[in-house]
N, C-alpha and C positions, 0 to 999 in steps of 0.2 A: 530490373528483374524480368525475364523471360516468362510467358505464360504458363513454361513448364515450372520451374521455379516455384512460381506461384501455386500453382495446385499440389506439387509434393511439400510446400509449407504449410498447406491449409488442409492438406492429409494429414498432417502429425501435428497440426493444433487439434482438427476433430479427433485425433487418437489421444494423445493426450487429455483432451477434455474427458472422452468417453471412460479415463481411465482415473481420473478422478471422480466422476457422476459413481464408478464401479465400487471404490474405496469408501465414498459415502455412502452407498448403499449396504454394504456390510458390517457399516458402524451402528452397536447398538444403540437403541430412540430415545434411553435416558444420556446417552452422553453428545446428542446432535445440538442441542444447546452451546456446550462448549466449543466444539469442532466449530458451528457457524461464527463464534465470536474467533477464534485463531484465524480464520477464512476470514473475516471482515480486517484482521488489525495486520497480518498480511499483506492484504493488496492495499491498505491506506498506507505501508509501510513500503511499498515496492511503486507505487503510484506518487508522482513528482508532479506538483502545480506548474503550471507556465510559467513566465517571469513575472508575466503580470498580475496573474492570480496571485502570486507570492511576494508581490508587493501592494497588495490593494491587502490581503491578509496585514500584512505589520501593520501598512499606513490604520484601517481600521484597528490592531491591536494598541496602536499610538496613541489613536487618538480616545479611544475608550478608556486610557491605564490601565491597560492588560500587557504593558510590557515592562520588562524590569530595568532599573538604572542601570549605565555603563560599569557605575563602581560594581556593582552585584553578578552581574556577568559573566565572572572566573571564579566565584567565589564555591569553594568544594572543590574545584578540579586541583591534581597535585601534576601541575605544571615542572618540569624539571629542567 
């Protein structure tokens, strides 16, 4: 990535953001409660763990029983 590059993508992440900051600010103050809980489940939805993070995660759910048996694992989906 070139220097120029770089600053016309960090021009339209600041535009961007600025243009989000704008949309929250015109949001009335009893519904910022919700808005901040879609903005939180969002980026935990669009943000991806490492490999590693994401196996120290199971290993931890493993070893707690916070994971479910292999039998149970398909069980609901209408696999076809």
């Amino acid at each position: 990535m070139t220097d120029q590059n770089f600053v016309a993508d960090n021009a339209t992440t600041t535009e961007t953001g600025q243009k989000v900051i704008e949309e929250i600010q015109q949001t009335p103050q009893e519904y910022l409660p919700n808005l901040l809980q879609i903005v939180r489940l969002f980026r935990e939805s669009v943000t991806q763990n490492t490999a590693e993070e994401s196996f120290r995660q199971g290993w931890q759910e493993a070893m707690t029983g916070n994971a479910l048996p292999i039998s149970e694992l398909w069980d609901g989906i209408d696999a076809e």
